[in-house]
N, C-alpha and C positions, 0 to 999 in steps of 0.2 A: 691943635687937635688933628690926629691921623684924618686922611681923607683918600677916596680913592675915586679917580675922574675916568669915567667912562667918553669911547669918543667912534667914530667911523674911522678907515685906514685914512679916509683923504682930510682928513682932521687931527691928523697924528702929528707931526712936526708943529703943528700951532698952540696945540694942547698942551704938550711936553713943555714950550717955552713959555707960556704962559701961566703953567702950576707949575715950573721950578719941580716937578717930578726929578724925581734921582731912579725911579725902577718901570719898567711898562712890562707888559704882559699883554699878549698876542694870541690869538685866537684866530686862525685861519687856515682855510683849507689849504691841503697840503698841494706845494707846488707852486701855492701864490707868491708872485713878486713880491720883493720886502725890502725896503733902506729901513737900519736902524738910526733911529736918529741920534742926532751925532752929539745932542747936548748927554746922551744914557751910554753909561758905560758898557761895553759888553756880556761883562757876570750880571749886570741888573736888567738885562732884559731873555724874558722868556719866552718862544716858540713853541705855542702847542699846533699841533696840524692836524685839526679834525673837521668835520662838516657840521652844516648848521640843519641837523636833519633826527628826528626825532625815531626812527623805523628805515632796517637795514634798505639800500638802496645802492645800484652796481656802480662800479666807480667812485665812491663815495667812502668815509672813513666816519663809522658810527660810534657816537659818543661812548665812553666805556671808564672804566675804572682806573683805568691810567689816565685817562686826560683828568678829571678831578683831581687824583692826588696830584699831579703837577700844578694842578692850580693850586691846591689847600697848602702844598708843598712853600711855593712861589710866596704864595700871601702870608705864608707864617714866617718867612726867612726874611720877609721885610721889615726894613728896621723900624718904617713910621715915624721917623724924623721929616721927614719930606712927603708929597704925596706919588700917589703908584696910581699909572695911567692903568686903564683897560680896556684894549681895542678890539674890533673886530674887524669886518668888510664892513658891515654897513653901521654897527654901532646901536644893531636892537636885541638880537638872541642870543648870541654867544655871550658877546663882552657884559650885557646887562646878567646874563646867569652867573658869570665869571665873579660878576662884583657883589651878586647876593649871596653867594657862598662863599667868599672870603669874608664879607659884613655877619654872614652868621656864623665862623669860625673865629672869627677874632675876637667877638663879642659872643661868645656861649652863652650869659645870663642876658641875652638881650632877647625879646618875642618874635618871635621868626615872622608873625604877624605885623608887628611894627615897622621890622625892617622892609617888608613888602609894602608898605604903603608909604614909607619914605622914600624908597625906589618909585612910587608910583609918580610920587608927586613933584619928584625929579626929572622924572622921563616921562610924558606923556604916550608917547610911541613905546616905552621897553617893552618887552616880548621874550620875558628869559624863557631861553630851547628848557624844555619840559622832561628831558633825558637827564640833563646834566643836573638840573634841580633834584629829581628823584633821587640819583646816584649819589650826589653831595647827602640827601639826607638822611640815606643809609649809614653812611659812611661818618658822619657826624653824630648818630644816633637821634634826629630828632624826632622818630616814632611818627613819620606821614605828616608832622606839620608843618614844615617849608613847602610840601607840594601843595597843600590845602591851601596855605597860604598866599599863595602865584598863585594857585587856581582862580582864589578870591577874588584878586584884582585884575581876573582875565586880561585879556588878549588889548596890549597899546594900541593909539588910534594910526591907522595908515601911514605911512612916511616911505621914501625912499633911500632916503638913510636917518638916525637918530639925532639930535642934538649933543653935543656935551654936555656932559652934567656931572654933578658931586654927591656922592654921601660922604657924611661925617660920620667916623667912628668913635663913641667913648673913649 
């Protein structure tokens, strides 16, 4: 069964080798230090460079239309033989928004509702950034329900960085 493992950047090298991942996908601000790891080939790993910021702010790179399609882009050109990491910096807003819009791209007949509360209870701390969610559900057509959705299961508990963790996709 596809699966896609969410993790923070200082949990990236451990995560890769231990889900046998073949693709990761990156989420961080632009200018951050980066080693790809060296089990992922270069074509399977993808560098988006945006901020983890909800509302324009100086110095900063505000989520937009092109960082989702590279995500939706990234998740659909996966083959799903293996699993696809998703990181951030710290492995709560970006990478968790990351992986519920690819979870509800790949699985269109799946309740955007379901899949938020499989995210929940995978992540206690997830926190997916509330831009990217909106923008993914325009852009996917699901008429306000992925945001209502994240809304529902509000804001994860405290953390300073996330845990890894798994969703399964059908």
């Amino acid at each position: 069964m596809p699966s896609l493992h969410v993790c923070p950047l200082s949990r990236l090298p451990e995560t890769v080798a231990a889900t046998g991942a073949s693709h990761v996908l990156t989420l961080v601000n632009v200018g951050t230090p980066l080693e790809r790891p060296a089990l992922i080939d270069a074509e399977n790993h993808a560098v988006i460079g945006v901020s983890d910021i909800a509302e324009p702010r100086d110095g900063h790179v505000l989520p937009a239309d092109e960082h989702v399609a590279g995500i939706l882009a990234f998740a659909r050109a996966w083959p799903r033989d293996k699993p696809l990491v998703i990181h951030c910096y710290a492995g709560i807003s970006r990478s968790t928004a990351a992986a519920y819009i690819a979870a509800c791209a790949l699985a269109p007949e799946r309740d955007e509702g379901a899949i938020a509360d499989a995210l929940r209870t995978a992540s206690p701390s997830a926190t997916p950034n509330p831009l990217f969610v909106a923008i993914a559900d325009r852009m996917l057509d699901r008429d306000g329900r992925m945001v209502a959705a994240i809304a529902r299961i509000g804001r994860g508990a405290e953390a300073f960085e996330g845990t890894p963790f798994c969703l399964t996709l059908p």
